[in-house]
PyMOL commands that place a pseudoatom at each C-alpha (Angstrom):
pseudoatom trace, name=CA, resn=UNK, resi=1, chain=A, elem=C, hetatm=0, pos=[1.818, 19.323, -37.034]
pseudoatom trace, name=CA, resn=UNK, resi=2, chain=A, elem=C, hetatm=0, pos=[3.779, 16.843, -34.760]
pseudoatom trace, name=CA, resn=UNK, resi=3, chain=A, elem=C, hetatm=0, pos=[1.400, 15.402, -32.108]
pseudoatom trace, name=CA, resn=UNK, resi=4, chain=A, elem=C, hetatm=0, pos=[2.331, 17.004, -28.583]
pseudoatom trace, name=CA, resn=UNK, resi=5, chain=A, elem=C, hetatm=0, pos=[2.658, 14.570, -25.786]
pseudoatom trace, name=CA, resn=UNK, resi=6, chain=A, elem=C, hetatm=0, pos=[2.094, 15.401, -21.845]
pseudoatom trace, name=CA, resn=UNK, resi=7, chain=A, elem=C, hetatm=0, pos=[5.186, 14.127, -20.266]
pseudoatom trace, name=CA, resn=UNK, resi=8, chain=A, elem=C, hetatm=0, pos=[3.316, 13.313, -17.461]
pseudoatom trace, name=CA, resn=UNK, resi=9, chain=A, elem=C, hetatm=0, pos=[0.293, 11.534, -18.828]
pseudoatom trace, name=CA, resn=UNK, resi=10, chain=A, elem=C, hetatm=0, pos=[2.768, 9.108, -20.846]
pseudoatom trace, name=CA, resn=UNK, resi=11, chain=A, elem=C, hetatm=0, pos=[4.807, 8.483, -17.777]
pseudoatom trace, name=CA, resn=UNK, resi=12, chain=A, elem=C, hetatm=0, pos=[2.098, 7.650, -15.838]
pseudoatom trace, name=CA, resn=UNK, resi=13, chain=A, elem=C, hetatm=0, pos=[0.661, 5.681, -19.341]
pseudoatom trace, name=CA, resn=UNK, resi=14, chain=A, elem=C, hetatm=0, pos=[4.346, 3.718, -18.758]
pseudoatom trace, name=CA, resn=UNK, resi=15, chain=A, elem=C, hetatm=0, pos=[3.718, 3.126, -14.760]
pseudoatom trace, name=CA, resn=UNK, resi=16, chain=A, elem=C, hetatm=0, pos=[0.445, 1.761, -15.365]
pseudoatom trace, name=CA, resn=UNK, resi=17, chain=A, elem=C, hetatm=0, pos=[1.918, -0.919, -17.698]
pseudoatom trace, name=CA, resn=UNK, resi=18, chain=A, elem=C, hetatm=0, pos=[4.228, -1.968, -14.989]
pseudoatom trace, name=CA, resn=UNK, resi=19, chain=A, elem=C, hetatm=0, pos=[1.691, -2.179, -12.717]
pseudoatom trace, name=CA, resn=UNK, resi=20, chain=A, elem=C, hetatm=0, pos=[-0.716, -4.712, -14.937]
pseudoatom trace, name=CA, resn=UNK, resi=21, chain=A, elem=C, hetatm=0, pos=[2.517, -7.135, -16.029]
pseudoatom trace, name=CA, resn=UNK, resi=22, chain=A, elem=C, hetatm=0, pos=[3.645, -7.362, -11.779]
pseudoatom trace, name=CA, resn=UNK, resi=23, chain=A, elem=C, hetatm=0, pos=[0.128, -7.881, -11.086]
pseudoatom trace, name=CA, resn=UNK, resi=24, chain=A, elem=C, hetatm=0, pos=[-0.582, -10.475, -13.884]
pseudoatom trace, name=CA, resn=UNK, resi=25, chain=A, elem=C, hetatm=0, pos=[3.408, -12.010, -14.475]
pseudoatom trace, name=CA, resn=UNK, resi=26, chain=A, elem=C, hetatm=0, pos=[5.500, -10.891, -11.439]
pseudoatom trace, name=CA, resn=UNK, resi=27, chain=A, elem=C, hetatm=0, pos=[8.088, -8.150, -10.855]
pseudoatom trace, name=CA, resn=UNK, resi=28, chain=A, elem=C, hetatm=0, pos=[10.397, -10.404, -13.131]
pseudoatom trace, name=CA, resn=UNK, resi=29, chain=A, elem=C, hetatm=0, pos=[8.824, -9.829, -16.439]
pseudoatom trace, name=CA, resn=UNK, resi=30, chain=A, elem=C, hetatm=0, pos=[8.424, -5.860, -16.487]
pseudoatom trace, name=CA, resn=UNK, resi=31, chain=A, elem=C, hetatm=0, pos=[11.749, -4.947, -18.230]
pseudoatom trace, name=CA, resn=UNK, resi=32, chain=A, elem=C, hetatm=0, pos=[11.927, -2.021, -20.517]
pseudoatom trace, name=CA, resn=UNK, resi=33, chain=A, elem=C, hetatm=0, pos=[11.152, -3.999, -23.841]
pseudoatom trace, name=CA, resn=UNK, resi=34, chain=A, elem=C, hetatm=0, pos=[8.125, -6.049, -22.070]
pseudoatom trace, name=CA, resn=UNK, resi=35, chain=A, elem=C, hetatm=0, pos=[6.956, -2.406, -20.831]
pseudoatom trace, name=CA, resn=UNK, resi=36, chain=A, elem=C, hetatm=0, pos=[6.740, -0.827, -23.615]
pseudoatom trace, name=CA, resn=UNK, resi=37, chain=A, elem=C, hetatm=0, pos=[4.802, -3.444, -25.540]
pseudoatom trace, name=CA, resn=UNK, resi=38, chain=A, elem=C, hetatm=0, pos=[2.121, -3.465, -23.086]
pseudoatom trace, name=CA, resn=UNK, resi=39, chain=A, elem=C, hetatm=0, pos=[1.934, 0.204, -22.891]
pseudoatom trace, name=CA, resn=UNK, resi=40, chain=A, elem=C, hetatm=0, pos=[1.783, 0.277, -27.378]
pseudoatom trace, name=CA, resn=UNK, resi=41, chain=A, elem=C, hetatm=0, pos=[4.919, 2.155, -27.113]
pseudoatom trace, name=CA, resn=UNK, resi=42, chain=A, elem=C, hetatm=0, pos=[8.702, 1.282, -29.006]
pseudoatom trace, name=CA, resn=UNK, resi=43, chain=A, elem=C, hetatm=0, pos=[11.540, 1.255, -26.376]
pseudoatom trace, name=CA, resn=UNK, resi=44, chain=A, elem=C, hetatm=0, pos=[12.927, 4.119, -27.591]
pseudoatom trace, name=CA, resn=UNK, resi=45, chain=A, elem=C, hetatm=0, pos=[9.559, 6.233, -26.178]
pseudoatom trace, name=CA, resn=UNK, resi=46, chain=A, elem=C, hetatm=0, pos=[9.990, 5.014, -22.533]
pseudoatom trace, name=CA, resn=UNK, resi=47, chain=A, elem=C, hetatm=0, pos=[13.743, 4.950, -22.581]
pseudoatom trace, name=CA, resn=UNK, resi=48, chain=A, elem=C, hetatm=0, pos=[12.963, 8.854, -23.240]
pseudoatom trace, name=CA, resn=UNK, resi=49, chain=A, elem=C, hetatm=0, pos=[11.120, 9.261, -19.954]
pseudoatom trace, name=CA, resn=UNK, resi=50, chain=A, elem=C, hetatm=0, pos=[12.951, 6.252, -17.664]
pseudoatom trace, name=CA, resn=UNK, resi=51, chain=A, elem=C, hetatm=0, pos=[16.738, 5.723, -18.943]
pseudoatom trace, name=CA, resn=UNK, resi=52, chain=A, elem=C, hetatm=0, pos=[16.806, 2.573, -17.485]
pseudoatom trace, name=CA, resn=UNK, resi=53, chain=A, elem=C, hetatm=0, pos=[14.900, -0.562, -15.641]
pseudoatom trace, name=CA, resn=UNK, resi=54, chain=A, elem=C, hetatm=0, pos=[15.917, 0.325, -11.916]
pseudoatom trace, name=CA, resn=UNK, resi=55, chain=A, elem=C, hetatm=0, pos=[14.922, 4.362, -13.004]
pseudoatom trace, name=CA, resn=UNK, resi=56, chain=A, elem=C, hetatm=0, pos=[11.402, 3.068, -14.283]
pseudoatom trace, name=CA, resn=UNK, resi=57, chain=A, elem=C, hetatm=0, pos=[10.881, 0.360, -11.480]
pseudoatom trace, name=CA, resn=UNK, resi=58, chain=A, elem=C, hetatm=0, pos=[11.891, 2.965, -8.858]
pseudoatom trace, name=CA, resn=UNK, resi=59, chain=A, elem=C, hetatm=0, pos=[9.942, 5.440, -9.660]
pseudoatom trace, name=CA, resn=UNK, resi=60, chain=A, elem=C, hetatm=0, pos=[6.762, 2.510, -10.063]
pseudoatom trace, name=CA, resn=UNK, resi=61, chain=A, elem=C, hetatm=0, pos=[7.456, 2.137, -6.610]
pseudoatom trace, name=CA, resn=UNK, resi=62, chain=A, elem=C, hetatm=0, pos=[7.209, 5.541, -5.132]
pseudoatom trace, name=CA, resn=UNK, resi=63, chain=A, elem=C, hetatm=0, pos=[3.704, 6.202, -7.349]
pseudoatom trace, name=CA, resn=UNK, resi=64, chain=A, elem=C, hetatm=0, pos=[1.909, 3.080, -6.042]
pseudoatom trace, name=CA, resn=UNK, resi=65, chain=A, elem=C, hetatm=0, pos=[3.880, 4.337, -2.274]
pseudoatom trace, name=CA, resn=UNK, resi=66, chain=A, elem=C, hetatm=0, pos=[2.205, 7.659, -2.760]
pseudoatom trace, name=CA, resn=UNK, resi=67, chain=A, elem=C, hetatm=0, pos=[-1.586, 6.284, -4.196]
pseudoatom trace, name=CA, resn=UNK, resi=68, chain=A, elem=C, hetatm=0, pos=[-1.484, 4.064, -1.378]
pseudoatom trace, name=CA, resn=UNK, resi=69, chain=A, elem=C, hetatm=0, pos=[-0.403, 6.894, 1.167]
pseudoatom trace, name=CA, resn=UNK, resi=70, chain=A, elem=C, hetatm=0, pos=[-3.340, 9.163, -0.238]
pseudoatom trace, name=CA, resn=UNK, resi=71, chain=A, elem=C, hetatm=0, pos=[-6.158, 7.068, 0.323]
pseudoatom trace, name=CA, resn=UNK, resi=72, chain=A, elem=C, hetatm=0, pos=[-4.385, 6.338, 4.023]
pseudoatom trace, name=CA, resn=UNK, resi=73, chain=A, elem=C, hetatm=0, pos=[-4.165, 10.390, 4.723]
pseudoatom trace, name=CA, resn=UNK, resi=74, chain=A, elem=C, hetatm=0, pos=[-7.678, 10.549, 3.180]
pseudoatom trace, name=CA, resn=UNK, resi=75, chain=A, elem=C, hetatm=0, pos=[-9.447, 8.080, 5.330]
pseudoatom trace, name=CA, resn=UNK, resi=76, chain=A, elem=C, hetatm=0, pos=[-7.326, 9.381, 8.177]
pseudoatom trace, name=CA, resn=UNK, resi=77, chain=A, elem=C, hetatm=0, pos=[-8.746, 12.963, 8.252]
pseudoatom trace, name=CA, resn=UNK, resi=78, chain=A, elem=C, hetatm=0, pos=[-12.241, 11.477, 7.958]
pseudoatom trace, name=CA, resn=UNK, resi=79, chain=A, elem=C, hetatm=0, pos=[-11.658, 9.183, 10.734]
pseudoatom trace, name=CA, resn=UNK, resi=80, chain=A, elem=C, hetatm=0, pos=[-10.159, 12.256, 12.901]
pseudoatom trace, name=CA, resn=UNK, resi=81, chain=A, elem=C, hetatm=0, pos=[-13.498, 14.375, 12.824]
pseudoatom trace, name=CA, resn=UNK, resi=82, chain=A, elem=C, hetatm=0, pos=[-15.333, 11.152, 14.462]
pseudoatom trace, name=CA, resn=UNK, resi=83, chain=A, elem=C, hetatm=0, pos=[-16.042, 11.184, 18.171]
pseudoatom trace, name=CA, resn=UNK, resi=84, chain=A, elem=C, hetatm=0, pos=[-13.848, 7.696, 20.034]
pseudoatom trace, name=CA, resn=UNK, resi=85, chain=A, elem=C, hetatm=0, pos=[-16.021, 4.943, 20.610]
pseudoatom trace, name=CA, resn=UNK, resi=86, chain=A, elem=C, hetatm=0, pos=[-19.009, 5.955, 18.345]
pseudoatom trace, name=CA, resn=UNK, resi=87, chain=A, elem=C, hetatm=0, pos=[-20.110, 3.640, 15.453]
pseudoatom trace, name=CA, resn=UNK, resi=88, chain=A, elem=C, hetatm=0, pos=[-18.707, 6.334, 13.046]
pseudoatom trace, name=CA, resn=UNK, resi=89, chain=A, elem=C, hetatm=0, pos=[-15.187, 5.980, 14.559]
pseudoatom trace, name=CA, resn=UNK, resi=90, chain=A, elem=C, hetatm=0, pos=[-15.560, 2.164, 15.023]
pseudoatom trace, name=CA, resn=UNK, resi=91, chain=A, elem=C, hetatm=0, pos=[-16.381, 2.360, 11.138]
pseudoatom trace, name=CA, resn=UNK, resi=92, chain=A, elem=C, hetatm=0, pos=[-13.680, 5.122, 10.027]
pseudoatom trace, name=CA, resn=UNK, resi=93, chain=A, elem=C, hetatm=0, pos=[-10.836, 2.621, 11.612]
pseudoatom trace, name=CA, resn=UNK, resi=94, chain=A, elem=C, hetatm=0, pos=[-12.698, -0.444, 9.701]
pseudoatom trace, name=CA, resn=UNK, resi=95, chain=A, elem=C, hetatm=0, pos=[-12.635, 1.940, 6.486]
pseudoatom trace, name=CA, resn=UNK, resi=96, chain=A, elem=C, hetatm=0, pos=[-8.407, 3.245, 7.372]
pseudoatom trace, name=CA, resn=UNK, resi=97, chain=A, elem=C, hetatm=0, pos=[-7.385, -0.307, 7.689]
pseudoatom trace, name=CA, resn=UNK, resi=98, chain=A, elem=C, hetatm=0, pos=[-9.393, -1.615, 4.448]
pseudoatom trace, name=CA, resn=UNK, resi=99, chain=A, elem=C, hetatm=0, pos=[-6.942, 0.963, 2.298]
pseudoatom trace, name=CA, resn=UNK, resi=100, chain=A, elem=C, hetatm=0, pos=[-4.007, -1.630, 2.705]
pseudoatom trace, name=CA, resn=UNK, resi=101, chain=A, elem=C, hetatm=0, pos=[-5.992, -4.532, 1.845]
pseudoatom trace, name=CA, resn=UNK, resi=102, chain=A, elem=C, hetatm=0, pos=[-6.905, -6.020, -1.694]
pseudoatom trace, name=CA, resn=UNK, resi=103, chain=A, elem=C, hetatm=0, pos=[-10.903, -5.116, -1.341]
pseudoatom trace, name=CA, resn=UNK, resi=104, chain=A, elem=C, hetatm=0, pos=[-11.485, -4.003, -5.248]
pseudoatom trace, name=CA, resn=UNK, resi=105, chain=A, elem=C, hetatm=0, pos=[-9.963, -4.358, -8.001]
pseudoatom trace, name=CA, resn=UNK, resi=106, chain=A, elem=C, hetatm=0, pos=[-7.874, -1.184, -7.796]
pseudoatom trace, name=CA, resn=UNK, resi=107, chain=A, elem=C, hetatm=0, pos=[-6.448, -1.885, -4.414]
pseudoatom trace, name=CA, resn=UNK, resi=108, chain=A, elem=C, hetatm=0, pos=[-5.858, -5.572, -4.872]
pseudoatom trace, name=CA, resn=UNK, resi=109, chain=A, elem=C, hetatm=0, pos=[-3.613, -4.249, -7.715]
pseudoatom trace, name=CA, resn=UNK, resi=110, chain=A, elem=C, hetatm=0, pos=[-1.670, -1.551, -5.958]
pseudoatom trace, name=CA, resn=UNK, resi=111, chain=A, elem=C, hetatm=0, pos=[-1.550, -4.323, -2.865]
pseudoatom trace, name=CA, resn=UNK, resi=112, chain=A, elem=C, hetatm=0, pos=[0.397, -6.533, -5.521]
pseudoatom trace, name=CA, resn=UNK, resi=113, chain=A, elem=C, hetatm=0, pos=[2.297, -4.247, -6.591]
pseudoatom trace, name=CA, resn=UNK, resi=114, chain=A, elem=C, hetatm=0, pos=[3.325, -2.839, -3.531]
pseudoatom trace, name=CA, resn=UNK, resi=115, chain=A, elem=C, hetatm=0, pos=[3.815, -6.221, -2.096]
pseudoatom trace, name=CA, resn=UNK, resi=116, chain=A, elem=C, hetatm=0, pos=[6.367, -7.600, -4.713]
pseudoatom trace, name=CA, resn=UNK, resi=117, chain=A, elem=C, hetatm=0, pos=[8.366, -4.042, -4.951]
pseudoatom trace, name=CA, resn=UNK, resi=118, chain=A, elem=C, hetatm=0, pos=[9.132, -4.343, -1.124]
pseudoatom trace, name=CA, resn=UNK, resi=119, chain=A, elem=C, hetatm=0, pos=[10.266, -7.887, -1.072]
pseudoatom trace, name=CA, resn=UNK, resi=120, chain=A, elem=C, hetatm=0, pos=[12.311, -7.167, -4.098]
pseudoatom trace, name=CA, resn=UNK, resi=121, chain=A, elem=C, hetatm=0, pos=[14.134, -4.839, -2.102]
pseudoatom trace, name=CA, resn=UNK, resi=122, chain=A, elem=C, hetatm=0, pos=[15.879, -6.801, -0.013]
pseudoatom trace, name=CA, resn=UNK, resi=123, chain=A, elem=C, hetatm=0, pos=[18.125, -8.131, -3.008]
pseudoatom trace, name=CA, resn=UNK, resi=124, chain=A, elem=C, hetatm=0, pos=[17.710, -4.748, -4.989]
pseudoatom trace, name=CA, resn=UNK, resi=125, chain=A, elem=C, hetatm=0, pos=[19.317, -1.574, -3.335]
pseudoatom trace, name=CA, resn=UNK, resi=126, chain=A, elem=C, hetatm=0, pos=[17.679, 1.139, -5.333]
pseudoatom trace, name=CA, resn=UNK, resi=127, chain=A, elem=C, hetatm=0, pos=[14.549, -0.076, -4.186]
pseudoatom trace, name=CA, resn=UNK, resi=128, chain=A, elem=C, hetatm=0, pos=[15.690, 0.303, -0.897]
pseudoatom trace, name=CA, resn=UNK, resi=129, chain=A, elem=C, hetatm=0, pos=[14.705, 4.159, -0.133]
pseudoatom trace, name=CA, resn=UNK, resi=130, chain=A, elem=C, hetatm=0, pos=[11.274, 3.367, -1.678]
pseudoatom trace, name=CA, resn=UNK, resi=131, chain=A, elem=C, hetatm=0, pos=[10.608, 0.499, 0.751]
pseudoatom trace, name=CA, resn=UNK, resi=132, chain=A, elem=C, hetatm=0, pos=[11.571, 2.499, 3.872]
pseudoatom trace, name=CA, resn=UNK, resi=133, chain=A, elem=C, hetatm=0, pos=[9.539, 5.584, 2.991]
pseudoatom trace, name=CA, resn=UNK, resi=134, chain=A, elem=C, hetatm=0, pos=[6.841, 3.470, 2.801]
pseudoatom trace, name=CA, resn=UNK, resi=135, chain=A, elem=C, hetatm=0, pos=[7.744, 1.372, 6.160]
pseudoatom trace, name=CA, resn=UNK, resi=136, chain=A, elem=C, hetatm=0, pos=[7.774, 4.111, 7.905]
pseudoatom trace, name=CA, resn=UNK, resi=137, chain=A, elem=C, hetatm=0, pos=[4.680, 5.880, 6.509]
pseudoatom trace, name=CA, resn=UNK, resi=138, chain=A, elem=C, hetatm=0, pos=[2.442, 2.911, 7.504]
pseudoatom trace, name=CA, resn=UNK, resi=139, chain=A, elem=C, hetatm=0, pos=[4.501, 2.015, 10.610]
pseudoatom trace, name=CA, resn=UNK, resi=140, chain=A, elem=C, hetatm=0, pos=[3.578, 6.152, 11.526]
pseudoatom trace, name=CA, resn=UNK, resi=141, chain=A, elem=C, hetatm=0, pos=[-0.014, 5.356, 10.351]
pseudoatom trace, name=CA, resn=UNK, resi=142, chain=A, elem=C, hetatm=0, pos=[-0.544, 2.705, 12.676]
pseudoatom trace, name=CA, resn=UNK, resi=143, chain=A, elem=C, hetatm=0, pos=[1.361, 3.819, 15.711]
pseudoatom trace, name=CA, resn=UNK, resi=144, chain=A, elem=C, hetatm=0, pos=[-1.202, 6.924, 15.530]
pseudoatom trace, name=CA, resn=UNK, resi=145, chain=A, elem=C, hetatm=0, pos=[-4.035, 4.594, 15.354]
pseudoatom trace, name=CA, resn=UNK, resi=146, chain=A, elem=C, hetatm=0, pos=[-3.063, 2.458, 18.282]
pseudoatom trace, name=CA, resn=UNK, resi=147, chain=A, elem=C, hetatm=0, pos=[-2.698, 5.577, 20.285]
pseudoatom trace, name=CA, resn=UNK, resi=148, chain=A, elem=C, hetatm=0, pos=[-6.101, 6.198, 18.841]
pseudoatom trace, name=CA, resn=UNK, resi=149, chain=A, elem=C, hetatm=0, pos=[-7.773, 3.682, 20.049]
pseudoatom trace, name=CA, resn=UNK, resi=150, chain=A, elem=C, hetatm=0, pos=[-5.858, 3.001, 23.366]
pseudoatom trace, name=CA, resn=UNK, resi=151, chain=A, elem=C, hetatm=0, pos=[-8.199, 2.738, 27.064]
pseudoatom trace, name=CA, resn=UNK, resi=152, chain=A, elem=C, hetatm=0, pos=[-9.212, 5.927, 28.383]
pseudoatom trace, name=CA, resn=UNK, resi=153, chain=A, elem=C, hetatm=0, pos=[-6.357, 6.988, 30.562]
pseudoatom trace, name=CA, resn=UNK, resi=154, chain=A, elem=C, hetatm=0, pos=[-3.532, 5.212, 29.807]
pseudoatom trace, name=CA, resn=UNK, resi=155, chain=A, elem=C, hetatm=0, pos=[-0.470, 7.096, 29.718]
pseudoatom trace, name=CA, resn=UNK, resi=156, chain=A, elem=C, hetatm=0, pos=[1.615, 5.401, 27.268]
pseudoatom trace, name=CA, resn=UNK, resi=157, chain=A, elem=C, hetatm=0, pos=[4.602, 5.408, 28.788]
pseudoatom trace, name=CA, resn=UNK, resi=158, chain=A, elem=C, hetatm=0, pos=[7.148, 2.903, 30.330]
pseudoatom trace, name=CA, resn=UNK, resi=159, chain=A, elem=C, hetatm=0, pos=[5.741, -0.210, 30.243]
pseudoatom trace, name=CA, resn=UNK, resi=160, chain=A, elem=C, hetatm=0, pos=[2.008, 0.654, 28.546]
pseudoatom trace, name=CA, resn=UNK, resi=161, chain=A, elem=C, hetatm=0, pos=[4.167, 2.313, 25.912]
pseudoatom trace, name=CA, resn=UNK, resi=162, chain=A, elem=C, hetatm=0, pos=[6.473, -0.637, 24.975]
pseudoatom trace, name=CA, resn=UNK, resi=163, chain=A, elem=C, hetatm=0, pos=[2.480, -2.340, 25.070]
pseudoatom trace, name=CA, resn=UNK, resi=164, chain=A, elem=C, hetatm=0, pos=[1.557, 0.147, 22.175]
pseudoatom trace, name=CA, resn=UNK, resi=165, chain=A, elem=C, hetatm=0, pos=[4.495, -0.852, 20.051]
pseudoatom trace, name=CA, resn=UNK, resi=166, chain=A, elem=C, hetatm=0, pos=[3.640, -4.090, 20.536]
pseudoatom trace, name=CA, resn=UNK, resi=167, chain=A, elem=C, hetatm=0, pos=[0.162, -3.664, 19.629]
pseudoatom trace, name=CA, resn=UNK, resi=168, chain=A, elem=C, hetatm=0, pos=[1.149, -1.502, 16.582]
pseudoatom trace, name=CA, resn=UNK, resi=169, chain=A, elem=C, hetatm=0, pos=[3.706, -4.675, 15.506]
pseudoatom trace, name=CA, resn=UNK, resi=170, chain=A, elem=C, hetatm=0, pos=[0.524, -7.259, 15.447]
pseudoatom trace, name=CA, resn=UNK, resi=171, chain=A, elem=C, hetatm=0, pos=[-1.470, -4.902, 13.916]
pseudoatom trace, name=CA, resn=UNK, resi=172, chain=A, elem=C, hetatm=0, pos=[1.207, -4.439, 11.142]
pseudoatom trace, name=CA, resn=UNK, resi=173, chain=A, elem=C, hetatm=0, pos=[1.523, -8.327, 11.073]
pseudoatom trace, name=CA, resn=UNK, resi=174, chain=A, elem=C, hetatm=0, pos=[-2.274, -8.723, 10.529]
pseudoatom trace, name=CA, resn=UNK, resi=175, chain=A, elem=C, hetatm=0, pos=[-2.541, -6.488, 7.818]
pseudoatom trace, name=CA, resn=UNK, resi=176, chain=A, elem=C, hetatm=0, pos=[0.402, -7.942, 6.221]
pseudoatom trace, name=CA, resn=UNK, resi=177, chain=A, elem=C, hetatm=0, pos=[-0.822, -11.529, 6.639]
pseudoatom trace, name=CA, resn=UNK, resi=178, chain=A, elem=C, hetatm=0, pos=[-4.488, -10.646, 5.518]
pseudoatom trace, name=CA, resn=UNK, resi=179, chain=A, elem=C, hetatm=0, pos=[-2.842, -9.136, 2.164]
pseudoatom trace, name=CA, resn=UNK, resi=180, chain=A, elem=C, hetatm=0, pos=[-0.833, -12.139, 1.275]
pseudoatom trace, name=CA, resn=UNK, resi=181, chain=A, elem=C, hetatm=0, pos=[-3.689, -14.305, 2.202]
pseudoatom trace, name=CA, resn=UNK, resi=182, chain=A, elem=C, hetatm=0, pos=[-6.296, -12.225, -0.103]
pseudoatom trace, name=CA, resn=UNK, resi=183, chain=A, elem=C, hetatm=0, pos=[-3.553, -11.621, -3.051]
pseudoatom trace, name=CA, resn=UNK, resi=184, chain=A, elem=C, hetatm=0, pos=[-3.194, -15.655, -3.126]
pseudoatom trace, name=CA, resn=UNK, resi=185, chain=A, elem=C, hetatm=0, pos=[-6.637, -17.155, -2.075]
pseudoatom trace, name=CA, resn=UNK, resi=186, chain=A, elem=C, hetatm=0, pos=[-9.134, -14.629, -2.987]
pseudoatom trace, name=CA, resn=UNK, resi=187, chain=A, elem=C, hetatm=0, pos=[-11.998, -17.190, -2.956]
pseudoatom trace, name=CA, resn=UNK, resi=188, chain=A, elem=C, hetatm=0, pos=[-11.724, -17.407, 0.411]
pseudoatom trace, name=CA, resn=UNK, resi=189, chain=A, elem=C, hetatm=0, pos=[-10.230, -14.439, 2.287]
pseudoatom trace, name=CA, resn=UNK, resi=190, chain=A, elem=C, hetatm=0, pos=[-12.781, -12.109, 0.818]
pseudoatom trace, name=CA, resn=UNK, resi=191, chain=A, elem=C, hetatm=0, pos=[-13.349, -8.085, 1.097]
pseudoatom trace, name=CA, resn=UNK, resi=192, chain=A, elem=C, hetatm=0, pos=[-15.951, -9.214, 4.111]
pseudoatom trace, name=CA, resn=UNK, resi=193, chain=A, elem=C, hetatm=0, pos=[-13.790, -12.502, 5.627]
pseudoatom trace, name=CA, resn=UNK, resi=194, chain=A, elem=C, hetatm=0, pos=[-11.265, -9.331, 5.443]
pseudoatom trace, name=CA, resn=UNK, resi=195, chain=A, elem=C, hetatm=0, pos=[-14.009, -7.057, 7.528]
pseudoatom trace, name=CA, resn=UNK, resi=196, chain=A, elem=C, hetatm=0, pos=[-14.530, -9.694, 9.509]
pseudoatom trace, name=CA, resn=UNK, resi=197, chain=A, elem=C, hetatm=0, pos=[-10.795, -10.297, 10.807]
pseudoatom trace, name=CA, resn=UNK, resi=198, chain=A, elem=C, hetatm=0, pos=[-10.342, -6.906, 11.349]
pseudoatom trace, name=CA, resn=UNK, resi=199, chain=A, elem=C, hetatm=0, pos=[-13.421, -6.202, 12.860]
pseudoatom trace, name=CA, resn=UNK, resi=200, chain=A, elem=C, hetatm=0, pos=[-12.154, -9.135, 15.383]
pseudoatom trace, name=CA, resn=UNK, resi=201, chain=A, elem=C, hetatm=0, pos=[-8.849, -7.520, 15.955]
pseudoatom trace, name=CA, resn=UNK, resi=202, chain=A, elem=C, hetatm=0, pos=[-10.206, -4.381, 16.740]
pseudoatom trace, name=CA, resn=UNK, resi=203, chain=A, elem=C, hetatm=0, pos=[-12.709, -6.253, 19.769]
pseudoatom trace, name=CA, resn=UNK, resi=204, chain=A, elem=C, hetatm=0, pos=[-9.316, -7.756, 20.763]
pseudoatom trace, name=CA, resn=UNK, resi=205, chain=A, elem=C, hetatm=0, pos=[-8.168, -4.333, 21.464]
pseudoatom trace, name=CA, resn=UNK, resi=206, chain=A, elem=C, hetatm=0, pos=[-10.865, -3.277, 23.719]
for i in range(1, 206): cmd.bond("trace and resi %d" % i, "trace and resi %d" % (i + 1))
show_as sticks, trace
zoom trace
């Protein structure tokens, strides 16, 4: 009998080889024929499930979009059942702001990966809807979290609200900075030099 193949385990199969040649070679390397070699397949298998390079690389980018955006919406609900200003809390925004950074192995990948898709798209258009989903996911994510953590009593409105966007911007900019830096010197900007930065950014918060 012919072997029966989940469509959706060998697409996924497919994704993850794009994944490990960005992460190891660059966004540049993973055409169709390099893809399919590192996934043990002929070109003709993932040309069945992606018709083309932009299909496959598009949809790459919305999977590692939506594994990121999980483990954000994960560590968001836990953070939301924690009382403001406790050590839990303190710790739940510590452990929602770790999911964007490159702490293990699996996120240090998807950080890669995620990192080189949304630069690509400024020169790539069909990357384009995939970046701004996840812009505005994580811009979302944050502006909640800055409203989170903001004084007791502050209204956030005229000027205190153009604060909070403000706030949310260098927040963005330190997460973004703290990626590049751990993607590219890992030796030294390390899971806890990560903590540590954080945890810094957070005091300078109040």
């Amino acid at each position: 009998m012919p072997k029966i193949v989940d469509a959706a385990v060998r697409r996924q199969e497919v994704v993850e080889a794009v994944f490990r040649i960005i992460a190891a070679d660059g966004l540049e390397r993973a055409s169709l024929r390099e893809v399919a070699d590192e996934a043990g397949l002929a070109v003709g298998s993932v040309r069945h499930y992606f018709a083309s390079s932009d299909e496959l690389l598009a949809h790459s980018f919305g999977v590692v979009v939506d594994r990121i955006t999980a483990r954000l919406d994960q560590a968001r609900g836990h953070l939301s059942q924690q009382e403001p200003g406790t050590p839990g809390h303190r710790e739940g925004v510590l452990t929602l702001l770790g999911q964007f950074l490159p702490l293990d192995e699996e996120r240090a990948v998807d950080a890669c990966v995620w990192m080189a898709f949304k630069n690509a798209a400024r020169i790539r258009p069909f990357l384009a809807a995939e970046a701004d989903r996840s812009h505005r996911a994580v811009a979302a994510l944050v502006g909640w979290l800055i409203m989170e953590l903001r004084p007791a009593g502050d209204p956030g409105d005229g000027d205190g609200h153009q604060a909070l966007v403000t706030e949310a911007e260098r927040l963005l900019a330190t997460l973004d900075g703290l990626t590049m830096h751990a993607l590219l010197q890992p030796e030294w900007m390390t899971a806890d030099m990560c903590r540590d930065v954080l945890s810094s950014h957070l005091q300078s918060l109040g």
